[in-house]
C-alpha positions as MATLAB code, in Angstrom:
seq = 'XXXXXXXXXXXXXXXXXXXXXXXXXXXXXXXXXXXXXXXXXXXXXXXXXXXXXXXXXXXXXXXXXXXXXXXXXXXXXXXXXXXXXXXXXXXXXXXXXXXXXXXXXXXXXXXXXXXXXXXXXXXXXXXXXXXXXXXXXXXXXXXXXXXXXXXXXXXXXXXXXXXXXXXXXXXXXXXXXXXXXXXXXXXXXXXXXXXXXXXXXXXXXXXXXXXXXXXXXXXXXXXXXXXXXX';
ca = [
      85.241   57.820   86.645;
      83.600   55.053   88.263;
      82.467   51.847   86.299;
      79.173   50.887   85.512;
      78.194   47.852   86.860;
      77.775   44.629   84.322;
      75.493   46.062   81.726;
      74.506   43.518   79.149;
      73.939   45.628   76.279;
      71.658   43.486   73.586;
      73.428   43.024   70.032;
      71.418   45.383   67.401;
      70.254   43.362   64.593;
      70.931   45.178   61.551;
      67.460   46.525   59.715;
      68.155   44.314   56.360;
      68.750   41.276   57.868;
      65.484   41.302   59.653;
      63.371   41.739   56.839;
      64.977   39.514   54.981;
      64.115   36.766   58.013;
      60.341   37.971   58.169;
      59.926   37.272   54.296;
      61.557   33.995   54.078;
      58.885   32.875   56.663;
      55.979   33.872   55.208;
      57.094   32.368   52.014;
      57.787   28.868   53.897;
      54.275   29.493   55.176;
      52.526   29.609   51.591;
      54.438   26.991   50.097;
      53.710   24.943   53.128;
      49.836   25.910   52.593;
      49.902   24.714   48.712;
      51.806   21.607   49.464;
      49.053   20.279   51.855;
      46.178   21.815   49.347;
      47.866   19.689   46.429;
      48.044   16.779   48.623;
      44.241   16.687   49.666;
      43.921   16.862   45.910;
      45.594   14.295   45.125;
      44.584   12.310   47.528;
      40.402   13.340   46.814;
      41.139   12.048   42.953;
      42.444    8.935   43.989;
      39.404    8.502   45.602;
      37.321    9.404   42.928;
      38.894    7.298   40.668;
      38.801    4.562   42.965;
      34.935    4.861   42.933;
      34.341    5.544   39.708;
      36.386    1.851   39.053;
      34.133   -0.305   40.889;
      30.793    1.813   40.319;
      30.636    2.235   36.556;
      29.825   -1.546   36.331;
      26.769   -0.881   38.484;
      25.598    2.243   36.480;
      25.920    1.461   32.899;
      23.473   -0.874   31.266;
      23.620   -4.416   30.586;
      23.973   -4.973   26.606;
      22.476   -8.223   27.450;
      19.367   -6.798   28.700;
      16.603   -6.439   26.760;
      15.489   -2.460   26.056;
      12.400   -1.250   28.104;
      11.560    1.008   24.854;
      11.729    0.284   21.679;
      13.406    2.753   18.921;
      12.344    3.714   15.469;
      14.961    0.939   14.326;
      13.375   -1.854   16.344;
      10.224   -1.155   15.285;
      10.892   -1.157   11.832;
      12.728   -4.873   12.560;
       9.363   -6.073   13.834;
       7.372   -4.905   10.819;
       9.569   -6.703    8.782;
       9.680   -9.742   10.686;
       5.977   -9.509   11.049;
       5.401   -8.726    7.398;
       2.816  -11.292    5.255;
       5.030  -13.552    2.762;
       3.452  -12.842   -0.391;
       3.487  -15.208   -3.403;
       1.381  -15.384   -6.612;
      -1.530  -16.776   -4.912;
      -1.926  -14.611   -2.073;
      -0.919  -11.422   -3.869;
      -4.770  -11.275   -5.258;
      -7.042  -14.713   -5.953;
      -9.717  -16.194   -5.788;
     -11.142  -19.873   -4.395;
     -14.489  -21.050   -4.117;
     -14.355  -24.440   -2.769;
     -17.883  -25.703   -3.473;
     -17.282  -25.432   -7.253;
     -13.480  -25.674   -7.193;
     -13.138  -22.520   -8.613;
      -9.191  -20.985   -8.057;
      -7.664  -18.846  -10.120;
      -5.703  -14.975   -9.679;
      -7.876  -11.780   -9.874;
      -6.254   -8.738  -12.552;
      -6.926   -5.289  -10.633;
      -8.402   -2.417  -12.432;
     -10.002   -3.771  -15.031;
     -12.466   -1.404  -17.290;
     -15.700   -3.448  -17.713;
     -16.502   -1.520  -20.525;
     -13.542   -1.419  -22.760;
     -13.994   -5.052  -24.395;
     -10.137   -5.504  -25.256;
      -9.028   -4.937  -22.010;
     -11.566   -7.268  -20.347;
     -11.040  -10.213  -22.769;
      -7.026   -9.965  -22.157;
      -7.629   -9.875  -18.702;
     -10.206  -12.443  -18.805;
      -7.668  -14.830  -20.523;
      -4.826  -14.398  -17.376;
      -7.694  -14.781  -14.616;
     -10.755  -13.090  -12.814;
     -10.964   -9.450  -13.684;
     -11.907   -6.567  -10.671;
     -14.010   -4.092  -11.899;
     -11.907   -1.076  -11.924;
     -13.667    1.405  -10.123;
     -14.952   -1.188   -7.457;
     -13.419   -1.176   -3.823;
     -10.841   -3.571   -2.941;
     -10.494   -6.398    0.359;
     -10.054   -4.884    3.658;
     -12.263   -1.476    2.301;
     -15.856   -0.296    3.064;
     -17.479   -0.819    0.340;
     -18.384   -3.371   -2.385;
     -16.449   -5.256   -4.218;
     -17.133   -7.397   -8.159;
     -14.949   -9.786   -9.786;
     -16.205  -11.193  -13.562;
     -15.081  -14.081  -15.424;
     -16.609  -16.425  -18.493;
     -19.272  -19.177  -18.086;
     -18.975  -22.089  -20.701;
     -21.644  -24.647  -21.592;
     -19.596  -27.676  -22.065;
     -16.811  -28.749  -19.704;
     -14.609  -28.465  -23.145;
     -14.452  -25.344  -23.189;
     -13.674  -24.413  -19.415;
      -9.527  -24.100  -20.372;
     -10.128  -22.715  -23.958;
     -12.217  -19.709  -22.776;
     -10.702  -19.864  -19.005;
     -14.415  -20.183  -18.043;
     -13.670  -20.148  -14.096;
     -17.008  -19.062  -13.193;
     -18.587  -21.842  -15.189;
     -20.533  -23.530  -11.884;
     -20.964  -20.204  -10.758;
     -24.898  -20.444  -10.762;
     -24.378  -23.410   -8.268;
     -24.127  -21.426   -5.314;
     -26.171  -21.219   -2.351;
     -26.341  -18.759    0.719;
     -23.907  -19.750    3.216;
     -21.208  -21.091    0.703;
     -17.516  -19.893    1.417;
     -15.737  -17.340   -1.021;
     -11.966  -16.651   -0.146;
     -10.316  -13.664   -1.555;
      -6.355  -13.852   -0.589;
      -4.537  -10.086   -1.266;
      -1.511   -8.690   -0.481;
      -0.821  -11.600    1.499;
      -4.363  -11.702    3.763;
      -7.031  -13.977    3.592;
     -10.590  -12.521    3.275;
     -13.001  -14.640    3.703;
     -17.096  -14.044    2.538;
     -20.307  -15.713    2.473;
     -22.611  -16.118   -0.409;
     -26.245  -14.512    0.982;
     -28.026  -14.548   -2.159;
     -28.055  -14.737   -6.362;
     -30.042  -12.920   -8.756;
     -30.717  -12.338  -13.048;
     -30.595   -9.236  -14.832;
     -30.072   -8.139  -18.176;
     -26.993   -7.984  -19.725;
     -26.761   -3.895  -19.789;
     -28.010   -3.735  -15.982;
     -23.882   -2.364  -15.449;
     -24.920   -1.141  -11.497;
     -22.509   -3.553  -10.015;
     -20.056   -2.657  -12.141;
     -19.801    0.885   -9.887;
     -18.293    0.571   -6.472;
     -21.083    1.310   -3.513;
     -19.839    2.925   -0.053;
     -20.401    1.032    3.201;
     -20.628   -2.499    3.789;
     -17.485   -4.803    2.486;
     -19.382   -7.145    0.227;
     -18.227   -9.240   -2.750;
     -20.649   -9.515   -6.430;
     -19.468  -12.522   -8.753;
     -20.929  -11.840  -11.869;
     -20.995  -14.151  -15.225;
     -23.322  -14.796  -18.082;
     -26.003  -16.830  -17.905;
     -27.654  -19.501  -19.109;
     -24.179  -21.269  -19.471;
     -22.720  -20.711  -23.021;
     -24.832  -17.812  -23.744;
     -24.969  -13.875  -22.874;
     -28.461  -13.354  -22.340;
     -28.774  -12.201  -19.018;
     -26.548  -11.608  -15.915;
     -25.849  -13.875  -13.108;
     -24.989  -11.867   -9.831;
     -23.725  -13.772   -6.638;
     -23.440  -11.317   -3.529;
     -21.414  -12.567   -0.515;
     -20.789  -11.018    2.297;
     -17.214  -10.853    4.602;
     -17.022  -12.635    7.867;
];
């Protein structure tokens, strides 16, 4: 037989092996893939925290500055640093300067229970309970002794003893809870001593009735000062 020329025959790779191959590649593939996915991550929170670092400063607020709105809390602060410092005086007196006339006003006092008014009487100026108080619509009347003789202004705590001294335009002040009130006298008047219609409070205007015995040292008749607030 004659020879065949030089015929390279190709080695045959056997079916195993090749598969084999193929996997490993696509394997080296993936992990490549997830190696360069981790490292953009990496790299992309670096950043962030990077940023974050020198831009928190600029986004929080300053403790130093002052709040553009006030809370419940800070309100509350300024009520009580705003709040009236009350003392004996201006808790709830009286002063009438013409006739030098000071002395604290008991609340609530019934006009027509007699032991309760002559207590009362003997601390200060009684308010007619029933009557309105400073700072309300409506009137107003404090009572007190009158004396005859300057000798018996501390023994009876006569305050309104020079009460029928006063003229229109003379200044009453009325200090409570702290507040000054302060009213004008526009006018005086006599009635008898069981004319009690001052004694009930009347709606509307804030106006102030002093009210005392009079002629001095006796309890004829009624003495009535109404003053009006400014």
């Amino acid at each position: 037989m004659g020879s065949v020329g030089n015929i390279r025959h190709c080695p045959t790779v056997p079916g195993n092996f090749a598969m084999t191959v193929v996997v490993y590649s696509r394997k080296r593939r993936i992990v490549k893939n997830r190696l360069k996915h981790t490292g953009r991550g990496i790299f992309l929170a670096a950043a962030l925290v990077i940023i974050t670092t020198f831009a928190l400063p600029w986004l929080l607020p300053d403790k130093n500055k002052p709040l553009e709105q006030m809370t419940f809390a800070d309100l509350l602060k300024v009520a009580a640093d705003q709040a009236p410092q009350i003392t004996e005086t201006t808790f709830f007196s009286l002063d009438i300067p013409k006739i030098k006339a000071k002395a604290k006003i008991i609340p609530n006092v019934a006009s027509g229970d007699k032991f309760e008014y002559t207590q009362a009487l003997i601390q200060g100026v009684a308010h007619s309970a029933g009557t309105f108080l400073p700072g309300m619509a409506g009137s107003m009347t404090l009572f007190s002794h009158s004396t005859d003789i300057a000798a018996n202004i501390s023994r009876y705590n006569a305050v309104f003893y020079r009460l029928d001294e006063l003229k229109p335009g003379d200044q009453v002040i009325i200090w409570y809870l702290g507040k000054k009130y302060d009213y004008r006298v526009t006018g005086t008047k006599i009635t008898g001593p069981k004319d009690v219609s001052v004694f009930i409070g009347e709606s509307g205007e804030s106006k102030l009735y002093l009210v005392t015995c009079t002629p001095r040292g006796t309890t004829k008749n009624r003495l009535i000062v109404e003053a009006m607030i400014q």
